[in-house]
N, C-alpha and C positions, 0 to 999 in steps of 0.2 A: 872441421865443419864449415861448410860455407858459409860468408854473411848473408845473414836471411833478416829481410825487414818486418814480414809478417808474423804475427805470436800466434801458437797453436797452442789451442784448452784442450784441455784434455780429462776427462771424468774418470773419475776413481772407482773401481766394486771390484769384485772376486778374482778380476785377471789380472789387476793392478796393483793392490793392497797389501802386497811384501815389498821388505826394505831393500831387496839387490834386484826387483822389476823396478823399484820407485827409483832408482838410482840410475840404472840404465834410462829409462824413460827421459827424464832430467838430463841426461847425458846425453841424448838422442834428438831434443833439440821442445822439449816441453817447456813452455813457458807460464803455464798457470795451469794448477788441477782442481778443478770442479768438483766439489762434495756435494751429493745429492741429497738432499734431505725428506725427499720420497723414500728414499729407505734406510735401514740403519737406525739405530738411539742413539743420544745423546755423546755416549760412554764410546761408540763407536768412532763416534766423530771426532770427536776429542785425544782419541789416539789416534786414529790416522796422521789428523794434522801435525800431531805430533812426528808422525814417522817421516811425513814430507819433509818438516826442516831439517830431521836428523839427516836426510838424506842428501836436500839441496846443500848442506853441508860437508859432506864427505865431497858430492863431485864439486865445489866452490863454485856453483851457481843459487844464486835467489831466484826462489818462482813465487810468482801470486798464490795467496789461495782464497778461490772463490765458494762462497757457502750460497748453494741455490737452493732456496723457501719450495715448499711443497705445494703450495698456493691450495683456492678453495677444492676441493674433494668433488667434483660431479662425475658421478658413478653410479650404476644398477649396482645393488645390492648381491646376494650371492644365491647360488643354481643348488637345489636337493644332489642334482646327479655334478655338480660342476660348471656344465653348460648346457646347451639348447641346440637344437638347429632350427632358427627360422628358416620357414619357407614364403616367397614372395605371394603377397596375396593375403594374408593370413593373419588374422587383428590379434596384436599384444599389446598389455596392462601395464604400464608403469607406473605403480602404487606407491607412494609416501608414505601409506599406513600401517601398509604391509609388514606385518614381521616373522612367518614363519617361508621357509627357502621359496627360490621361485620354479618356474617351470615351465612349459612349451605354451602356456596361457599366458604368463606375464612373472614380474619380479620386483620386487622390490625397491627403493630409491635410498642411497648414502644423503645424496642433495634432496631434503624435504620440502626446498624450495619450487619444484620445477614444476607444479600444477599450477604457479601462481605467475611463472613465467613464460608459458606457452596457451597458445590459443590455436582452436582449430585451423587448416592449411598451414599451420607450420609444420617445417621439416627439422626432424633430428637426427643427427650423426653418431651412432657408437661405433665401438672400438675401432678408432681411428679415419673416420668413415667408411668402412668397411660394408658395413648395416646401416640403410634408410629407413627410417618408417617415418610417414604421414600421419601427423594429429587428427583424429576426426574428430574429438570432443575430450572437453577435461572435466570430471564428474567429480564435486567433492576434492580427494586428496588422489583420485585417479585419471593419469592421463592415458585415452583411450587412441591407439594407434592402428594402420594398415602398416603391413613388411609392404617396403617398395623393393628393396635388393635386401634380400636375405642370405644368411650363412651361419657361423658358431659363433655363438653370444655366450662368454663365457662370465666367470664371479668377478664384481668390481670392472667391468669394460666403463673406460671414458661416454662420455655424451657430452656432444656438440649441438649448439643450433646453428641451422644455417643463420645467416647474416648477423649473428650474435645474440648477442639481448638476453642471458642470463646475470642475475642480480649480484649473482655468490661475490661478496667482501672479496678484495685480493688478498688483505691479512688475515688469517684465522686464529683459532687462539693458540695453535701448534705451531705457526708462523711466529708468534710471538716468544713461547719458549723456546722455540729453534733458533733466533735471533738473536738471545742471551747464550746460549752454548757457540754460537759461532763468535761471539764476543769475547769469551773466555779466553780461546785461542787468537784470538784478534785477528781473522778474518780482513784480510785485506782489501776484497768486495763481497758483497751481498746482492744476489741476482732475486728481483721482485719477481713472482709467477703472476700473472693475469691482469697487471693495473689494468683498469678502462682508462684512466684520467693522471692530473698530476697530485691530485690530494691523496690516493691512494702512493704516491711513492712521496711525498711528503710526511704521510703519514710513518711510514716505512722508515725515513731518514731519523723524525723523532726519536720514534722507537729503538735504532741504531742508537743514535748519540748518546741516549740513557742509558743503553744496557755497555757501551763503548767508555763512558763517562771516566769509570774506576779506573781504568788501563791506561786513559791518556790516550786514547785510538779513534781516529775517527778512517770508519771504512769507506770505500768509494760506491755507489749503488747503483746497479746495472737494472734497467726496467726489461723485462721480455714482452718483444710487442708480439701477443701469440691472441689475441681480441677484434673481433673487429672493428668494434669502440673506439679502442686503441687509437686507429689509421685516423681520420680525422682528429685526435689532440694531439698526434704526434711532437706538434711544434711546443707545448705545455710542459706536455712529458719528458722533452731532450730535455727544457729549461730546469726543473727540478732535479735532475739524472745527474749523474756522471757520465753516461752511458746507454746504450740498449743492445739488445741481442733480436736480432731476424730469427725469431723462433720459429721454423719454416714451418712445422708436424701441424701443430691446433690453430695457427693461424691461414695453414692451408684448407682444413677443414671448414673456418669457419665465413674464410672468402674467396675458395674455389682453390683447385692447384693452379691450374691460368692463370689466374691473378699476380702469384705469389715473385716469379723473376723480375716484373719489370718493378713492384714495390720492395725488392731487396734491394736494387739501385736508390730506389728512391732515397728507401732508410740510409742506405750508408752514404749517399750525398750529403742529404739533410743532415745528419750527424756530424760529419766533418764539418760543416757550413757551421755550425755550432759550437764548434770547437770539443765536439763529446766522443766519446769511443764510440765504437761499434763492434760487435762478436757477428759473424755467421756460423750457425749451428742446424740442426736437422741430417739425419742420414748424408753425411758430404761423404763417406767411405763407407756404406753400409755394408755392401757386399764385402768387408774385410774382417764381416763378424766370424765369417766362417769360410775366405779365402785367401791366401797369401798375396795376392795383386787386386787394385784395382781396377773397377769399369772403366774403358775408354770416357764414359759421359760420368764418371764420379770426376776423374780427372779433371775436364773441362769443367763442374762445377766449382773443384776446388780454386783454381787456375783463374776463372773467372769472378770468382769471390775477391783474388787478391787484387783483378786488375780494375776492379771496381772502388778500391781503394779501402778494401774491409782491412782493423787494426788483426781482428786474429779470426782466427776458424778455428771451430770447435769436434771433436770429436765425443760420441755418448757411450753408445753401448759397443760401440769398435773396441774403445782402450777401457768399458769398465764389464763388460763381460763377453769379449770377443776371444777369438782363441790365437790371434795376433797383434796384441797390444803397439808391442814392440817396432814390429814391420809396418804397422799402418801410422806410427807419429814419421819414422822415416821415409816412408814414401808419400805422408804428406810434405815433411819438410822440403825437398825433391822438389816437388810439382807446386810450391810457392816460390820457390828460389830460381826455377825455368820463367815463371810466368813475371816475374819482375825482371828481369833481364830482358824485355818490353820496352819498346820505347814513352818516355811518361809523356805527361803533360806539361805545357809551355806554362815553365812557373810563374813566368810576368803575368800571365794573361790570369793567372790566380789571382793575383793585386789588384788586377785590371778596379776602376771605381773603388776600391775599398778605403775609408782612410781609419788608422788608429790613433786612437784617445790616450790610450794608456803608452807608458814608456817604455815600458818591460813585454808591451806587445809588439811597438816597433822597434826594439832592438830583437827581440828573434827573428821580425820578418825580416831587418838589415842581415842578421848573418847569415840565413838562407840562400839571399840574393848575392851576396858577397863572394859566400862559397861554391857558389853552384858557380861564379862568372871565374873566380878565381882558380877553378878546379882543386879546391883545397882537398885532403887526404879523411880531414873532419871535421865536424863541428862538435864543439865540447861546449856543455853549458854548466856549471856547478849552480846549481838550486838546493833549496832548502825545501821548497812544497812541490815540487814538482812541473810548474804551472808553463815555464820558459818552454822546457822541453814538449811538452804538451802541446803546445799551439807552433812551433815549429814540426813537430810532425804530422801535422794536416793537412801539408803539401807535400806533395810528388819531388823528391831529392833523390838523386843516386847518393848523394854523401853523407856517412853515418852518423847520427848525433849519439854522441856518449853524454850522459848526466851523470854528477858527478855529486854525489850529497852526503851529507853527515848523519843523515837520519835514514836507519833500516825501514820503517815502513813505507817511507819515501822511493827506495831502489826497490822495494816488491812492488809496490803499488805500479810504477814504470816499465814493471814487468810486460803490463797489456799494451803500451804504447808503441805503435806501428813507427819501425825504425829509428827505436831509440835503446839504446846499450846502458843499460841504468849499472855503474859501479858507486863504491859506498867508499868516500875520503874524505877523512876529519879531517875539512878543511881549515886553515889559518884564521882567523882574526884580520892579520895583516893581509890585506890585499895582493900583493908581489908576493907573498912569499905560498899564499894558493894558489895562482900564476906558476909559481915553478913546481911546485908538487904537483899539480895539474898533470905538465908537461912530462914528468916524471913518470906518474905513472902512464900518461900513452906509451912512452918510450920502453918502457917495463914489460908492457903487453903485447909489442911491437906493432903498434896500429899506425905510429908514425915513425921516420928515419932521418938521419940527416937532411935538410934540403926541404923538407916536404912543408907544406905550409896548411895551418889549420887558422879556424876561426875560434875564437873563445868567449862566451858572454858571463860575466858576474856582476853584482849590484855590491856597489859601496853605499853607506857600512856593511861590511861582507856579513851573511846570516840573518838578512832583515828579510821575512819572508813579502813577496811579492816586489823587491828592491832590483831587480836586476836593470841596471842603468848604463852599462860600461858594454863596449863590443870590442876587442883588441884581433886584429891580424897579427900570425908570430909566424915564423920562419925557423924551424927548428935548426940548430948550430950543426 
């Protein structure tokens, strides 16, 4: 398999969820699987995860596993006959009070909230924008609407508003039990559905670390910026995060699709700048649900996601109920690995003004600048938290960084880290003698050869997290 810098997610459901698909997949070049927790119970989840390590086991690769929260519920209620066909013109009911089925007059609300947060000329989006209708007045627990684009409004369809401004809490109290069962299996990140802000993913962290507590686990937490909210705190929300994800679907919806390409640069700039991950996800291979090739312009999505410097791209309903799981993580891997073979960006001009405080911050940027001049073969940094390798992959390097750690949730957790090879070696005590085991095992994996010259960063006393203080240039014998 090629070396590929970018890490592809990948969502679990019905075409993925056996142990010889989970095994290929993983083999195929998966680097973290996505447990949805829109569907499925508790009991389900909890054997999956299970079936992934059995499996990232047999092919001797570690993958992430990301547990994604269901976030708040805003949905119509459910259809007598199933669904409806609005016709454009034509005034529907969205009722909170409502409780028997709905019907070509109106339907019911999941979110009892939305009388309180809509006022007439506002517009709402259901099922996926799909369906317009125009508020002309909200009565009571009834909001009274005009179809502006009509079509099949079926049971439980999403609703959006335009420019945002729905109240629904990002954690619910489903979110909260779902937060403890993905802790059971120690979930390596936890993807937030709907923050507006940073106290919503603050809150989320709490909430991790206690149900995390018993394990010894602390997970990493991915915010989904899918709000229009969202867009102005961005700068809040990276600071509390590990992370975010360019939810493209409900955040297209709710600040136009126009909008959405040049704020996916933005996000994934802004991210890096931060020193946080970033996921791209939404339909990047939709047509692979039910084609064996992709779009010319899926391609150039995906293509352009990597050369914007996103850590991974995301796949949903392609690899969790598509009927080419398999072919679509390979011909994503394919079309990240063409599109980095790209000329990057002048890494000085990265540094350009920056200066660093921390020591273990300026000995990663020394060994990037080191390796990149000295055309080294790699860069190996042995960490204990992850953190060296972390901020060295922020910038554009064709040379590979391997991290090198004694702690398994450490080498998953580096799973999502764009161009970083996370292996797992109980390192020494003794300084020089992880030095040579280091060396050892490149040689083993044949990533270096006689001759060849890598960079390597550790912190004395070896195992002191956040300690990496030492950079050594070696020359392999």
């Amino acid at each position: 398999m090629p070396s590929r810098a970018t890490k592809i997610v990948a969502t679990l459901g019905p075409s993925s969820n056996q142990p010889d698909i989970l095994e290929k997949m993983i083999a195929a070049g998966v680097n973290v699987v996505r447990l949805n927790f829109s569907h499925g119970t508790a009991e389900d989840h909890i054997k999956l995860a299970g079936l992934v390590r059995e499996a990232a086991q047999r092919v001797g690769r570690e993958v992430a596993i990301m547990a994604d929260l269901q976030g708040p519920k805003i949905r119509v209620g459910k259809f007598a006959e199933g669904k409806v066909m609005l016709v454009g013109g034509e005034k529907f009911v969205l009722d909170a009070s409502r409780t028997e089925p709905g019907d070509i007059k109106g339907v019911g609300l999941d979110y009892k909230e939305l009388p309180r947060d809509v006022k007439a000329g506002d517009v709402l989006l259901l099922n996926d924008g799909l369906i317009v209708l125009t508020v002309d007045s909200v009565r009571g627990e009834q909001v009274h609407t005009t179809v502006k684009q009509g079509g099949v409004l079926s049971n439980n369809k999403g609703i959006n508003k335009q420019g945002g401004g729905l109240t629904a809490p990002a954690l619910t109290a489903k979110d909260m039990e779902d937060i403890k069962t993905a802790m059971s299996f120690q979930a390596d990140y936890v993807a937030v559905s709907f923050p507006k802000n940073a106290t919503d993913m603050e809150m989320a962290r709490q909430l991790c670390n206690v149900a995390a507590a018993p394990f010894k686990h602390t997970p990493g937490l991915i915010a989904k910026i899918e709000r229009a909210e969202a867009i102005p705190k961005l700068d809040e929300i990276l600071r509390v995060s590990d992370g975010i994800m360019v939810a493209r679907g409900d955040l297209a919806i709710e600040v136009g699709n126009a909008v959405v390409p040049a704020l996916q640069k933005r996000m994934i700039k802004m991210a890096r700048a931060a020193d946080k991950l970033v996921i791209t996800a939404t339909q990047m291979m939709e047509s692979m649900i039910n084609n064996p090739v992709p779009t010319r312009a899926e391609v150039s999505d995906v293509a352009n996601a990597v050369l914007d410097g996103t850590d991974a791209v995301m796949l949903s309903a392609e690899s969790a109920a598509g009927r080419f799981p398999l072919e679509t993580i390979e011909e994503m891997a394919k079309i990240c690995v063409e599109a980095e073979k790209t000329e990057y960006a002048d890494l000085e001009a990265d540094f350009t003004g920056k200066t660093f405080m921390r020591i273990d911050q300026s000995i990663a940027m020394g060994a990037l600048i080191t390796a990149h001049h000295l055309g080294a073969k790699a860069i190996v940094a042995l960490t204990d938290s992850g953190s060296t390798p972390l901020w060295m992959s922020r910038h554009d390097i064709r040379v590979p960084i391997y991290a090198l750690t004694p702690r398994l949730a450490t080498q998953r957790k580096m799973a999502l880290y764009r161009n970083v090879r996370p292996l797992l070696m109980d390192t020494s005590a003794d300084r020089d003698t992880a030095l040579e085991q280091a060396e050892g095992h490149l040689l083993r994996r044949n990533i270096v050869q006689s001759g060849d010259v890598y960079a390597i960063t550790c912190g004395e006393p070896m195992g002191a997290p956040g300690g990496t203080n030492m950079l050594k240039i070696c020359r392999v014998a």
